[in-house]
C-alpha positions as CSV (number, residue, x, y, z in Angstrom):
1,X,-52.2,-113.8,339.4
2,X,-48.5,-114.1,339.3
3,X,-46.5,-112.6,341.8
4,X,-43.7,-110.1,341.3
5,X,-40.6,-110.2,343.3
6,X,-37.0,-109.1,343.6
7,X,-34.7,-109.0,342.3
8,X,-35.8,-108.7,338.8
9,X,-34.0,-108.4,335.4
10,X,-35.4,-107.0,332.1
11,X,-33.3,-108.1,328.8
12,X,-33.1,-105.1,325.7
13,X,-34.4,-107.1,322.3
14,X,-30.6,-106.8,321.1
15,X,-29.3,-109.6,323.7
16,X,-32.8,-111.7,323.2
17,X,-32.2,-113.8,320.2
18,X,-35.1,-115.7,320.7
19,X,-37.5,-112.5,319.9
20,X,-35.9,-112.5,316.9
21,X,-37.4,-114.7,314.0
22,X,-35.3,-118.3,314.0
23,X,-32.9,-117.3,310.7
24,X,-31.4,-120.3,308.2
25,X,-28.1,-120.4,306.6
26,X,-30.2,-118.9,303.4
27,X,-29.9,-115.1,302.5
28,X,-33.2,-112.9,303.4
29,X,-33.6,-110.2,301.5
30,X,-33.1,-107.0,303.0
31,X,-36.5,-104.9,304.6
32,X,-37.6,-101.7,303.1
33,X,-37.9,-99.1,305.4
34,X,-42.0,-97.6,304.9
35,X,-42.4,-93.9,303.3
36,X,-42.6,-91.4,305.9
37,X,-46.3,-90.0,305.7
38,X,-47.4,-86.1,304.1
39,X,-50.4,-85.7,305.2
40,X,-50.9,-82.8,307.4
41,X,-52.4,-83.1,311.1
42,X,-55.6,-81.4,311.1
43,X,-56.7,-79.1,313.7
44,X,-58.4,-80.9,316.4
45,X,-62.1,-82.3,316.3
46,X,-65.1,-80.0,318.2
47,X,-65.2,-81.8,321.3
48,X,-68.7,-80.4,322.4
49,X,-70.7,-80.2,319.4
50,X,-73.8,-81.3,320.8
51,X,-74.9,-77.6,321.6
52,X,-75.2,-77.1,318.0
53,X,-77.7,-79.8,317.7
54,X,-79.8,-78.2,320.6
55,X,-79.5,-74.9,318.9
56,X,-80.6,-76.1,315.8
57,X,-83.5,-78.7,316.9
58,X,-84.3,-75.2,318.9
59,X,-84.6,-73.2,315.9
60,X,-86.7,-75.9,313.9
61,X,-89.2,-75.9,316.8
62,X,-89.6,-72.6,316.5
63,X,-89.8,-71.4,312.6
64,X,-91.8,-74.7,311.7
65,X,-95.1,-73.9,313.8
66,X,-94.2,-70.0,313.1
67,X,-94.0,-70.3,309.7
68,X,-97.7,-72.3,310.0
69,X,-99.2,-69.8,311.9
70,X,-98.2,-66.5,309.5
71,X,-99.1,-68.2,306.3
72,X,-102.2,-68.6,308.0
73,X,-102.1,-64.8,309.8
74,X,-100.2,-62.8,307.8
75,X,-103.1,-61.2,306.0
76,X,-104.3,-59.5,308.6
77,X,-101.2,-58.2,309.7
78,X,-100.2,-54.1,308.8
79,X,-97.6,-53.2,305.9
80,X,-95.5,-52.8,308.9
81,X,-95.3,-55.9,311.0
82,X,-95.8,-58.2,308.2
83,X,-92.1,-56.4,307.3
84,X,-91.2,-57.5,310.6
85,X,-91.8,-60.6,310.4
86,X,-90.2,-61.7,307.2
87,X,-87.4,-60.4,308.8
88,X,-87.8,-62.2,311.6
89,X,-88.2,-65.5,309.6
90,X,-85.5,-64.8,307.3
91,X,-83.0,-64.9,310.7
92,X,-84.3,-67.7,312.1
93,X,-83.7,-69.4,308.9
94,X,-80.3,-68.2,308.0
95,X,-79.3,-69.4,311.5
96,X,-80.3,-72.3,310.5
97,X,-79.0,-72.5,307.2
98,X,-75.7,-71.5,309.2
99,X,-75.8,-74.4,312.0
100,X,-76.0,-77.1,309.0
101,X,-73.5,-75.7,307.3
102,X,-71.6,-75.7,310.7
103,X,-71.8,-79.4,311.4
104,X,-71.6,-80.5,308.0
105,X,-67.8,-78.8,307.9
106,X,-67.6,-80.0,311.4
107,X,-67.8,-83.7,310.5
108,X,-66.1,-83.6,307.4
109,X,-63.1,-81.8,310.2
110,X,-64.0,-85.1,312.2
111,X,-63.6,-87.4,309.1
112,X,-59.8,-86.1,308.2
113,X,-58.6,-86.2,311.9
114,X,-60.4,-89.7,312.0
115,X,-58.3,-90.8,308.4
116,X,-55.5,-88.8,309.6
117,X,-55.0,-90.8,313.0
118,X,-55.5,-94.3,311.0
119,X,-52.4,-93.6,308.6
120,X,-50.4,-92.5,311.2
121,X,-51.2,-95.4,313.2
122,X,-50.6,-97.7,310.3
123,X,-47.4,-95.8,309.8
124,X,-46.2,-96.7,313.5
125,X,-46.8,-100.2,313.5
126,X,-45.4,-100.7,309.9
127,X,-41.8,-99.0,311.4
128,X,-41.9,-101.1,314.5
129,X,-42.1,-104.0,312.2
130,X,-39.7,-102.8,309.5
131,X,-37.2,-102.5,313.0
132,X,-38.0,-106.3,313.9
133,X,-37.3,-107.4,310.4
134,X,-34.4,-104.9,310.3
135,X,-32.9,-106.7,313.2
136,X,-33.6,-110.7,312.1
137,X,-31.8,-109.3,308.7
138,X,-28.7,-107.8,310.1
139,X,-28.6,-111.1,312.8
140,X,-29.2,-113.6,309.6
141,X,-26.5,-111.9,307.7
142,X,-23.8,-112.4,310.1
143,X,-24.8,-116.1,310.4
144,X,-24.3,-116.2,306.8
145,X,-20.9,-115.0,306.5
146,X,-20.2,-116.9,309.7
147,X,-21.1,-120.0,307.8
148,X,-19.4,-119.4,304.6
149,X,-16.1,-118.0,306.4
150,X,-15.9,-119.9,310.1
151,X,-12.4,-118.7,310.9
152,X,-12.6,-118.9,314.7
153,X,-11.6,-116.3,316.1
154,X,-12.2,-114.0,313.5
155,X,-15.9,-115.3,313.8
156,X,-16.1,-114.5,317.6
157,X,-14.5,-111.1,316.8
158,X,-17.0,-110.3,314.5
159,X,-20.3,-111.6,316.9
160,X,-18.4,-109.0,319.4
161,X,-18.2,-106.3,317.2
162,X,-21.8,-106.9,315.8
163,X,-23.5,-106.9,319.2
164,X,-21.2,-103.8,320.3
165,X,-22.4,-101.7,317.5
166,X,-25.7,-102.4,318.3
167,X,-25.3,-101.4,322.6
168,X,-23.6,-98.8,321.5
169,X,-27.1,-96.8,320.1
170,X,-27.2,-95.4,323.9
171,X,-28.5,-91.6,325.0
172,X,-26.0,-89.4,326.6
173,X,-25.1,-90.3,330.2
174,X,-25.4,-87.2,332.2
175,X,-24.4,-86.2,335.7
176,X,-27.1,-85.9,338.7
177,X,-27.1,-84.8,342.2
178,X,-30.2,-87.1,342.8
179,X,-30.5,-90.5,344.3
180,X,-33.3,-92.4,345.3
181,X,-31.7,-95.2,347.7
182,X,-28.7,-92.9,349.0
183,X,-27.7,-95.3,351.9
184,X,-28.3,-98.5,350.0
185,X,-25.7,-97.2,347.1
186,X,-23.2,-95.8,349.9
187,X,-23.4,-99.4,351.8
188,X,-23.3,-101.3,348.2
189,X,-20.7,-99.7,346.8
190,X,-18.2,-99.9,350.2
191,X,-19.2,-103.5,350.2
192,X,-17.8,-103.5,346.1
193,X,-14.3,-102.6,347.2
194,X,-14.0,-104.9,349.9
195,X,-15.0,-107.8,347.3
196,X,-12.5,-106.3,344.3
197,X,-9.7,-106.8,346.9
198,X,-10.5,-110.3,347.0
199,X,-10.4,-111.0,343.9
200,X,-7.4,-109.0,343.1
201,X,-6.1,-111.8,346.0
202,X,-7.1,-114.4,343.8
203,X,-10.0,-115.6,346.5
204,X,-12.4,-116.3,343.7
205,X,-12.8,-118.9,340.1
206,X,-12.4,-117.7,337.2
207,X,-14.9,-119.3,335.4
208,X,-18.4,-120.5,335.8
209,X,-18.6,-123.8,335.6
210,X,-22.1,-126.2,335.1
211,X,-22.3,-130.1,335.7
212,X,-23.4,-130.4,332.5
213,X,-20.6,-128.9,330.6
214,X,-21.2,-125.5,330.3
215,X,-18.8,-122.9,330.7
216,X,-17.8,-119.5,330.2
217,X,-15.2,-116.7,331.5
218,X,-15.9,-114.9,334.5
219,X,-15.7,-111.1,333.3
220,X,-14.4,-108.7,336.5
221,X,-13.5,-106.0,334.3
222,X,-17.1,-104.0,335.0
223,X,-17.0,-100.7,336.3
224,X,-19.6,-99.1,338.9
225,X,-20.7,-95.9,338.5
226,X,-23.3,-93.7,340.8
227,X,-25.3,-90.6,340.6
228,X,-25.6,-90.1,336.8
229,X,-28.8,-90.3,334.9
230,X,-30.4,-90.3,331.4
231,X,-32.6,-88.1,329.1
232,X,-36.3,-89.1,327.3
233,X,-36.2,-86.1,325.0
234,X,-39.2,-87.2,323.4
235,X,-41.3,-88.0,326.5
236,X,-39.2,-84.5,328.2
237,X,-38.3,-87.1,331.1
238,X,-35.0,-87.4,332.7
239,X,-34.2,-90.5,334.3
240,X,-32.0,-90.7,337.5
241,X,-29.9,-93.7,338.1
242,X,-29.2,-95.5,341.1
243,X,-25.9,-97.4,339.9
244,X,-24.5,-98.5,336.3
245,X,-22.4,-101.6,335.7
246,X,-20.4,-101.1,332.4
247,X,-18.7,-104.3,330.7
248,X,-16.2,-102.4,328.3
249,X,-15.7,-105.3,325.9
250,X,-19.0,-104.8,324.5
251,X,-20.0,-101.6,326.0
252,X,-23.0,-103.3,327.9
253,X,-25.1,-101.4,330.4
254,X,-26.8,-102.5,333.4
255,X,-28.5,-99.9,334.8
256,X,-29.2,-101.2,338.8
257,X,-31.9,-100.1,341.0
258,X,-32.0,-100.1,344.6
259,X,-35.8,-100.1,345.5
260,X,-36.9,-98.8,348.9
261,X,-40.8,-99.2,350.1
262,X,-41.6,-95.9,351.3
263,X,-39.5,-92.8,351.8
264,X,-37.5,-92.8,355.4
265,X,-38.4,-88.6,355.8
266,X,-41.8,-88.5,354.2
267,X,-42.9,-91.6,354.7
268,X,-44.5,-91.7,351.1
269,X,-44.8,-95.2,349.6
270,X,-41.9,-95.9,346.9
271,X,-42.0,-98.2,343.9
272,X,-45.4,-99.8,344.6
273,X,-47.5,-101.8,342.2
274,X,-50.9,-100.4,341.7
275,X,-54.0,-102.1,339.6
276,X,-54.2,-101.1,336.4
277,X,-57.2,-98.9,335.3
278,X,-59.2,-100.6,332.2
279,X,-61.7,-98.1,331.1
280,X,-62.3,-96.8,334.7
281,X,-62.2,-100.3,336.5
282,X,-59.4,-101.6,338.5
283,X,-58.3,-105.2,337.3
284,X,-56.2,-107.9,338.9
285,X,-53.3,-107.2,336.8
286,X,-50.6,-105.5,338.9
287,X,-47.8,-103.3,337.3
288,X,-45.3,-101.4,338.6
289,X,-44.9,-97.3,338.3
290,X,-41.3,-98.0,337.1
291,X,-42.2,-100.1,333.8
292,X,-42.8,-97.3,331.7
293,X,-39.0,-96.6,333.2
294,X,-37.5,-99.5,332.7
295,X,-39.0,-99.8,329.1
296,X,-37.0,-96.6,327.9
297,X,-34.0,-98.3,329.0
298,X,-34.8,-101.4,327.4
299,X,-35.7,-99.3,324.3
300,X,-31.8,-98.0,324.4
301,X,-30.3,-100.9,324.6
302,X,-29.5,-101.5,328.8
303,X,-30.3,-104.5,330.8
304,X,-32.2,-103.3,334.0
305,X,-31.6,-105.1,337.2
306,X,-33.8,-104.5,340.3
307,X,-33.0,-105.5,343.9
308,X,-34.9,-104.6,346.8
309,X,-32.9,-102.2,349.5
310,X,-33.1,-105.4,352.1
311,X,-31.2,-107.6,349.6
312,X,-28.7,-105.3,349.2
313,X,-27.8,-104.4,353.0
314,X,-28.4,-108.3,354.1
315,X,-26.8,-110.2,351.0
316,X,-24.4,-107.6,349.5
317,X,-22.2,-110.3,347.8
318,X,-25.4,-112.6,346.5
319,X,-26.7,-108.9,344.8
320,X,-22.4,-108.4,343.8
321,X,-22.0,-111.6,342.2
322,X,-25.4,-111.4,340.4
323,X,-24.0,-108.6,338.8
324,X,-21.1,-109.8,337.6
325,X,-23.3,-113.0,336.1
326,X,-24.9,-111.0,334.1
327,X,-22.2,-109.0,332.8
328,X,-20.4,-112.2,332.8
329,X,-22.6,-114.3,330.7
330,X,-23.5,-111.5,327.8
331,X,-20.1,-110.5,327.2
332,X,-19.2,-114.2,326.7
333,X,-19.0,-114.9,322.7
334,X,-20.3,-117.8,323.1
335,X,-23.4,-117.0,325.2
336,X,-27.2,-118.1,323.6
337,X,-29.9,-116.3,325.3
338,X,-31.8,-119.4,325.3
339,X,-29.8,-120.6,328.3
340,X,-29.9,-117.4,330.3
341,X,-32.9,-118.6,332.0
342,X,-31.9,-121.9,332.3
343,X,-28.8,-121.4,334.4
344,X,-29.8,-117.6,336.1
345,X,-29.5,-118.8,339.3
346,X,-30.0,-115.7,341.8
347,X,-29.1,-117.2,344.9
348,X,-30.5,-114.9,347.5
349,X,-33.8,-114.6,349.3
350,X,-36.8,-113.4,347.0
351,X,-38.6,-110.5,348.4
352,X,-41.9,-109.7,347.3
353,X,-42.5,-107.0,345.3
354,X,-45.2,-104.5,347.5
355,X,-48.3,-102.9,346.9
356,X,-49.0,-98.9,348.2
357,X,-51.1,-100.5,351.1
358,X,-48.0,-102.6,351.9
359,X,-45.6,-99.7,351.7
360,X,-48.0,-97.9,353.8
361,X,-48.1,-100.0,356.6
362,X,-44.2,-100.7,357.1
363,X,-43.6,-97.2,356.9
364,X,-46.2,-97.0,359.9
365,X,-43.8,-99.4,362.2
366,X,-40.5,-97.9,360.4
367,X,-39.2,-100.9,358.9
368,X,-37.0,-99.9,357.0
369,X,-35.0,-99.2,359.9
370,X,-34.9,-102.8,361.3
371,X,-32.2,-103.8,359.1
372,X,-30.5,-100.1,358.1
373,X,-29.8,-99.5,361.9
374,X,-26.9,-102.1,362.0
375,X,-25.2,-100.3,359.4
376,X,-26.3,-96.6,359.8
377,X,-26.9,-93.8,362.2
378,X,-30.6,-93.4,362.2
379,X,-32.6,-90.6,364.0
């Protein structure tokens, strides 16, 4: 089982090229976007029809042996009861007349939901794909006209403007009162200005430089910005951010969380990873309770860093100048994803990411205060 650890990045499909089908200098044609489908939901299936089974195997056991005996009786019986009884038999068999009926429109109910949920689903995966095609389409076309009209800079212009239209399909940023890692943010961000100052001093290079050649600018023109968060208006979830980095020049966001293990107050376990449940039985496969998180952001076009709160108060400028890497390497016109992982170099001490049993227990020694104390009044 592989571990997880901080810090941790997750890349939006936009800025991973290599998701996208490999395109050639030929034309594709252009994807057709799927009908939208008409048919109407149905009202939900019966979920407890069994009880009209039991009513009606109740009934059958019932009129079959009755109906035996008064065929066999009924002669003897007075003008009177032998009314009675036909009555008698004629509601026992109109009820069950009536519960056939009943589960017959009941499954054919069943059978539309059934038919209704398969073309939906086939609808769902058919846009996800008509998206992916969408995207290897619009990349493929600007390698075209890059290779019939290479002008330079005009090229480089154009890669900028292509992948800045695309950030640029971003919810609303809203204000919010809420943080998670209040003291981390306070302490990270102090640390920010001292480190702007030195490079306003000149103190640090320009450019990134590899022994094999590589190279690209070194970008300081991204802006921090705390307590703000974003809306999920389909999933009605709003989303409170620790930090955002913002590279202006292609309107990239890197949203950046500061992960504590338990709540200093409450003492209740933060950001833990928990077994995921498979039909009612725990696996091996850990995930955390922020990936359905971080997937909306990835969804809308961010780049989500994660840190742990110890890497940020011990190795503020390793976490700083990760930061600016990133923001560094993607707003470089000539970056290729493909060597993102080959030169991401975090340069810090890996911290585990922990379980709720984990959390649990440094919460029980207060460890979070080992390393906050130097830098914070604690009670």
């Amino acid at each position: 089982m592989q571990k997880r650890t901080y810090p941790s990045i997750e890349l939006p499909r936009i800025l991973n090229k290599d998701l996208i089908k490999t395109p050639t200098s030929n034309r594709i044609p252009e994807p057709v976007e799927p009908k939208k489908i008409n048919l109407r939901k149905p009202k939900p299936k019966n979920e407890k029809p069994w009880y009209k089974r039991i009513f009606l195997l109740f009934f059958l056991m019932i009129i079959i042996p009755y109906t035996i005996f008064t065929v066999w009786a009924t002669p003897s019986f007075s003008q009177t009861e032998q009314e009675k009884f036909w009555i008698l038999v004629f509601v026992l068999i109109s009820a069950i007349i009536w519960a056939i009926i009943d589960l017959m429109l009941n499954e054919r109910k069943n059978k539309k939901l059934l038919r209704y949920q398969e073309v939906t689903s086939e609808y769902e995966k058919a846009i996800n794909q008509y998206w992916i095609e969408r995207e290897a389409y619009d990349y493929n076309e600007w390698l075209w006209r890059m290779e019939e009209a290479p002008e330079g800079k005009e090229a480089l212009a154009e890669k900028f403007e292509f992948i800045k239209q695309r950030l640029e399909i971003n919810p609303k940023i809203s204000d919010s009162n809420y943080s998670n890692s209040e003291l981390g943010i306070k302490y990270f961000l102090k640390k920010v200005e001292e480190y702007k100052s030195e490079i306003e001093k000149g103190f640090t290079e320009n450019t990134y430089q590899y022994n094999d050649g590589y190279q690209f600018f070194r970008n300081n023109t991204g802006v921090f910005y705390s307590k703000k968060s974003l809306v999920d208006f389909e999933n009605n979830e709003v989303y409170d951010i620790d930090l955002i980095y913002w590279v202006p020049e292609v309107n990239l966001f890197i949203n950046i969380e500061i992960d504590e293990p338990y709540n200093l107050d409450s003492k209740y376990p933060c950001h833990s990873l928990v077994n995921t449940d498979v039909y009612g039985q725990k696996t091996k496969n850990l995930v955390s309770i922020d990936d359905t998180r971080d997937a909306f952001f990835k969804n809308n076009n961010w780049i989500v860093i994660r840190f742990a709160e110890e890497q940020i108060i011990k190795q503020p400028k390793m976490c700083y100048e990760a930061i600016v890497w990133v923001g560094s390497f993607f707003s470089s016109p000539l970056y290729n994803f493909k060597d993102f992982k080959y030169y991401l170099n975090w340069n810090m001490d890996i911290v585990n990411k922990w379980s709720k049993t984990q959390a649990n227990d440094w919460a029980a020694i207060d460890y979070r205060k080992t390393y906050l104390k130097e830098h914070f009044k604690l009670s």
